[in-house]
C-alpha positions in Angstrom: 23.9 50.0 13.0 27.3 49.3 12.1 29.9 49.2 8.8 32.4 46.9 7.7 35.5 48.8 5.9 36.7 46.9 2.9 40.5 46.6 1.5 39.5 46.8 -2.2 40.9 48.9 -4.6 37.9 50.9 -6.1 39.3 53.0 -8.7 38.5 56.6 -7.5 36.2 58.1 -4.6 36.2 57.5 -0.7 36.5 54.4 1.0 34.4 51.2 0.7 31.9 50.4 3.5 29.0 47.8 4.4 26.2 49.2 6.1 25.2 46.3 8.7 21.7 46.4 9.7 18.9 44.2 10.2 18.5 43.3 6.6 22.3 41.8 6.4 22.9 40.8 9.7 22.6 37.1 9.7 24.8 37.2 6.2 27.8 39.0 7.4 27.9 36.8 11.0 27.8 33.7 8.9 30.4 34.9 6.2 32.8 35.6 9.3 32.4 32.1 10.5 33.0 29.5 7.8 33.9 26.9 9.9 30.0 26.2 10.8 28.7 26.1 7.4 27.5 22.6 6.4 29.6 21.0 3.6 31.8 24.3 3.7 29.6 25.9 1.5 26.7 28.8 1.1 24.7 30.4 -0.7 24.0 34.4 -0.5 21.0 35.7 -2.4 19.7 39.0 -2.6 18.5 41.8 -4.9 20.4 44.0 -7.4 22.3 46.0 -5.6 22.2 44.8 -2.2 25.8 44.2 -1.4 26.4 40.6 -2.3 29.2 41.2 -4.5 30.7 43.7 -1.4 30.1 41.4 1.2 31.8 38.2 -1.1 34.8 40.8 -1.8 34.9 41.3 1.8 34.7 37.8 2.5 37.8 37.2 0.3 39.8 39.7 1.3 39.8 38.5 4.5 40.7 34.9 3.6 38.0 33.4 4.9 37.4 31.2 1.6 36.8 30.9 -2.2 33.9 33.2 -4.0 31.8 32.5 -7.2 29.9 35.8 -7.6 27.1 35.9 -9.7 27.1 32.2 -9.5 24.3 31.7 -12.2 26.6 33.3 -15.0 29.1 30.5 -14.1 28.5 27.2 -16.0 26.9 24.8 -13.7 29.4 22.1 -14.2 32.1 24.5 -12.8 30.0 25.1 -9.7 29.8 21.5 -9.3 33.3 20.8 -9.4 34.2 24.1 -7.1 31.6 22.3 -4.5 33.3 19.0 -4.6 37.1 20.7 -4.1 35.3 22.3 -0.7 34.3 19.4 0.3 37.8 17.7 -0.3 40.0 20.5 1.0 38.4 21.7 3.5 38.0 25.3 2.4 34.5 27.5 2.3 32.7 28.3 -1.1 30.3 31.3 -0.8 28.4 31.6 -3.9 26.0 34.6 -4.8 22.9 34.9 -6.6 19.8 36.8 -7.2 16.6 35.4 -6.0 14.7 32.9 -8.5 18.2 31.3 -9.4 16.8 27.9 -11.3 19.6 25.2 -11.4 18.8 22.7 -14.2 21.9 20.4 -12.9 20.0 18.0 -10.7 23.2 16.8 -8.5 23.8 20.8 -8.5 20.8 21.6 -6.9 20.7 18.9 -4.5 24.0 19.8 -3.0 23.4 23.5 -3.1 19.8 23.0 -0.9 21.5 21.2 2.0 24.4 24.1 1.8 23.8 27.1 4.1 21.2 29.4 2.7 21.6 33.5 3.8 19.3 35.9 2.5 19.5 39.5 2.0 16.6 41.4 3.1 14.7 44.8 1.8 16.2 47.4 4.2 14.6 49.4 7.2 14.5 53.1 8.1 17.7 53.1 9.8 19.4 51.1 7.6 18.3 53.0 4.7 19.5 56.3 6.8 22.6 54.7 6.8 23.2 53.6 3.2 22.3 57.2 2.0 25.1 58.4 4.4 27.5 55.7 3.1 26.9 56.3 -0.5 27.5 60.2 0.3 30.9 60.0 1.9 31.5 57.9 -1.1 31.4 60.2 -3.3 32.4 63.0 -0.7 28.7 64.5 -1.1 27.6 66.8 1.8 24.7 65.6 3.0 23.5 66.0 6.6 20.8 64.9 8.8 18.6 66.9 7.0 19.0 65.6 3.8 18.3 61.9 5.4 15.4 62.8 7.1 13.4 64.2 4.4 14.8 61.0 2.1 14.5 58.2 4.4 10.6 57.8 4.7 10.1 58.9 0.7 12.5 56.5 -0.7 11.8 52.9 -2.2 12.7 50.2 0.5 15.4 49.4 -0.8 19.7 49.2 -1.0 20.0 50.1 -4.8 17.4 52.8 -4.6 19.6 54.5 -2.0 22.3 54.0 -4.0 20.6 55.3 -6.6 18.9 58.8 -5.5 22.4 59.6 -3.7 23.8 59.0 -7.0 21.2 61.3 -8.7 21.5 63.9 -6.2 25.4 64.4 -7.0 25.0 64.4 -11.1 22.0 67.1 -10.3 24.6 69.1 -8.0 27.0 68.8 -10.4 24.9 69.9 -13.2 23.5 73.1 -11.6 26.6 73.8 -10.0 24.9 74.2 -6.5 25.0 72.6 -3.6 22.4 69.7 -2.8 19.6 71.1 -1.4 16.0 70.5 -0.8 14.6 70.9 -4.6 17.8 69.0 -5.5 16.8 66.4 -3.1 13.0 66.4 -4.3 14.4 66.4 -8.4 16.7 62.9 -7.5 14.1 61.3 -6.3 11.4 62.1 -9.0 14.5 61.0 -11.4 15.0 57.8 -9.6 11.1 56.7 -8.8 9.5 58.7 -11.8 7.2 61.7 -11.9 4.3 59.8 -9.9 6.9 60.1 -6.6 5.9 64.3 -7.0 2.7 63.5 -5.2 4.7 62.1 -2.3 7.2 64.9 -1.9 
């Protein structure tokens, strides 16, 4: 497993890191080469939270081409044109979007299906290790091995639920003024995945 360290200014905690696992893989090689797309353009899909908008910051920051994040809040006209200016100038479009994305623009759509198509995908055991330990030094939480073995094979398979519990395990700290420990571990997730995860813990 690996991480990618982004240069983005994010307005408080520790730094900014990809996890790179089995889930992403194929994503973040093909964002770092451009130049093989077809018709200099692709199209990254993946759940709520998954990292597309982190992996299209990276992308940018690292000059590598043009972003439209979220794509389907974007009017399709302006996708269309964006498309066309890749295609004249030579410069990569990624473009991001949750699965299910239904493009009404028929010339849109067309374009968009022969572009490259990269998928994020729901997230094994080590990678979900991994994002748990990510989000903590994020937010400068001490969490050990411990901590990630007990949440690793009770969590939801997937990147915002680590996101997630991590995040519910620092307000719970924070609010009893203790340090994270097992019933704080076993109280974030029950917050997170509701009371019918208790039968799990």
């Amino acid at each position: 497993m690996s991480q990618i360290a982004l240069p983005l200014a994010t307005g408080g905690g520790g730094p900014v890191r990809i996890v790179v696992g089995k889930s992403n893989a194929r994503a973040v090689e093909a964002l770092a080469n451009p130049a093989s797309w077809p018709f200099h353009a692709a199209l990254l899909v993946g759940p709520e939270g998954s990292g597309k908008s982190l992996l299209a910051g990276w992308f940018s920051a690292e000059g590598r081409g043009d972003v439209l994040d979220d794509a389907p809040a974007i009017p399709e006209a302006d996708i269309f044109h964006a498309w066309n200016r890749a295609q004249e100038g030579g410069r990569a479009l990624l473009l991001t979007a949750r699965p299910g994305w239904q493009i009404a623009l028929p010339d849109l759509a067309s374009r968009l299906a022969g572009s490259l198509q990269l998928e994020i995908h729901a997230p094994d055991d080590a990678m979900i290790a991994d994002l748990l330990a990510a989000h903590a030094e994020r937010r400068g939480l001490a969490l050990g091995d411990a901590a990630f073995s007990y949440l690793t094979p009770r969590i939801e398979r997937s990147h915002a639920a680590a996101e997630a519990v991590v995040a519910a395990i620092d307000r719970i700290s924070l609010e009893r003024q203790a340090p994270p420990t097992m019933s704080i571990w076993r109280d974030a997730l029950e917050a997170v995945q509701g009371p019918e995860q208790r039968r799990l813990l």
